[in-house]
C-alpha positions as CSV (number, residue, x, y, z in Angstrom):
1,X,77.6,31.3,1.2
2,X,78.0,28.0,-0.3
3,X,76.8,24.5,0.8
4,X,77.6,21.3,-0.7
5,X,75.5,17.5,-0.9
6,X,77.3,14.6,-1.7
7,X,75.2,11.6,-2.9
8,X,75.7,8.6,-4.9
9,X,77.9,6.7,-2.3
10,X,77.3,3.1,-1.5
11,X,78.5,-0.8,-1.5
12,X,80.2,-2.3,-4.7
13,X,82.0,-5.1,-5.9
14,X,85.6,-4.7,-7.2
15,X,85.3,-3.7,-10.6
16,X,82.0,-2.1,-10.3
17,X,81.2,1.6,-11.0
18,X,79.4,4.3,-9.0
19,X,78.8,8.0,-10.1
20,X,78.6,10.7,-7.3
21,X,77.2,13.6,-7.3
22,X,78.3,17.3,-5.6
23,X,75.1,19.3,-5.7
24,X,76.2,23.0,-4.9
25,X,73.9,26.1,-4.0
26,X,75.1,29.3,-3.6
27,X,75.7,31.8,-6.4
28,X,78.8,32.3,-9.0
29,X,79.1,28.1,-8.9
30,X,80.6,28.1,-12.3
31,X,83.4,30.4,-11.8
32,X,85.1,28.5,-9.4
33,X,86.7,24.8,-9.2
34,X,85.4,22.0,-7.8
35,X,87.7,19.1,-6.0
36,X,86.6,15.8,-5.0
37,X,88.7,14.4,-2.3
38,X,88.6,11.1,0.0
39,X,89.6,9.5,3.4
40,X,90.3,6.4,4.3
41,X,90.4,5.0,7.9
42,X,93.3,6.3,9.5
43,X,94.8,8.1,6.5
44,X,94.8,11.7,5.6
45,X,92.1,13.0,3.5
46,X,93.7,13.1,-0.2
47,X,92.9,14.9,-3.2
48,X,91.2,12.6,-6.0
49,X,90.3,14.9,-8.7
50,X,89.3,18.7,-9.9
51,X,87.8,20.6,-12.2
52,X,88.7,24.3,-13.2
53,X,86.1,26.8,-14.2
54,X,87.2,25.5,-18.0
55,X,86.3,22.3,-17.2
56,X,90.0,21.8,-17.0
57,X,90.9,18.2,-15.0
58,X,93.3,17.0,-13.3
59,X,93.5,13.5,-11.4
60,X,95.4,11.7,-8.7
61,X,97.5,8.9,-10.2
62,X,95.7,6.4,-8.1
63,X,92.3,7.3,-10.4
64,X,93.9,8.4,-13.6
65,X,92.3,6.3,-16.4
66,X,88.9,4.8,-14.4
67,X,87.9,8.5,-12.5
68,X,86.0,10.9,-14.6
69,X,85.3,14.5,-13.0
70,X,82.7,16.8,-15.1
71,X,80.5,19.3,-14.5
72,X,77.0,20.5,-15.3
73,X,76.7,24.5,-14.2
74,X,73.7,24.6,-15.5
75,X,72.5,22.2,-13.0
76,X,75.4,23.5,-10.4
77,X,76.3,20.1,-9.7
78,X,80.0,18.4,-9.9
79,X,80.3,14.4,-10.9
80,X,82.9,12.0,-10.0
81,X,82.2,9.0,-12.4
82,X,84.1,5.6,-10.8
83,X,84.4,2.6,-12.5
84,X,87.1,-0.4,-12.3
85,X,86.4,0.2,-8.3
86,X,89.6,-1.5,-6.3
87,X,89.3,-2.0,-2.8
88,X,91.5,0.2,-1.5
89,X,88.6,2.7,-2.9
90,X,87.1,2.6,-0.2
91,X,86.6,6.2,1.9
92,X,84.8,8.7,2.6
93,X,84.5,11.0,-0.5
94,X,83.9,14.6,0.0
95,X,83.4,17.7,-2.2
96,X,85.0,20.8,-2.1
97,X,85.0,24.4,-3.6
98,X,86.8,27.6,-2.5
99,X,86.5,31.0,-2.4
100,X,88.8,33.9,-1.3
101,X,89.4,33.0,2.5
102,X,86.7,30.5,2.6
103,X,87.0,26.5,2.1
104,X,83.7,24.8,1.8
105,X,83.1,21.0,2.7
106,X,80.3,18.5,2.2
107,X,79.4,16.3,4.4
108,X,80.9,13.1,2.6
109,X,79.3,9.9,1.0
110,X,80.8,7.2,1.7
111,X,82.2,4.3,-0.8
112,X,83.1,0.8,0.2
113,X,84.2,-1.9,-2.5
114,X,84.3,-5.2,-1.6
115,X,86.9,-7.5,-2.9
């Protein structure tokens, strides 16, 4: 079993920064990948950045160059570090980490930058 907490979420001004945190429980955390993903208002949820078991990344090309995804296993947590915030931003970020037939979900934190 695996549950996920969000935290770090909040209200910024374009151009700001905010660092969220996935804290994960559950055993075997650093074997698997971690994705941080977001929804906007009336949009699908989309996938904004993982991390492999290497610490690996990848990024959406909306974030590519002001999102930073890292990991501390140690501490079982998974960051999503923000900065250069742009309005359309704004969503509800969630975490998320698989397993063989299982999908796990946070609840979400959400992030709102004002222009």
């Amino acid at each position: 079993q695996v549950h996920l907490v969000e935290s770090g979420g909040g209200l910024v001004q374009a151009g700001g920064s905010l660092r969220l945190s996935c804290a994960a429980s559950g055993i075997m955390f650093s074997l698997y990948a971690v994705g941080w993903y977001r929804q906007a208002p009336g949009k699908q949820r989309e996938l904004v950045a993982t991390i492999l078991s290497s610490s690996s990344t990848n990024y959406a090309d909306s974030v590519k160059g002001r999102f930073t995804i890292s990991r501390d296993d140690a501490k079982k947590t998974v960051y999503l570090q923000m900065n250069s915030l742009k309005p359309e931003d704004t969503a509800v970020y969630f975490c998320n980490t698989k397993r063989p037939g299982l999908d796990y979900w946070g609840q979400g934190t959400q992030v709102t930058v004002s222009s």
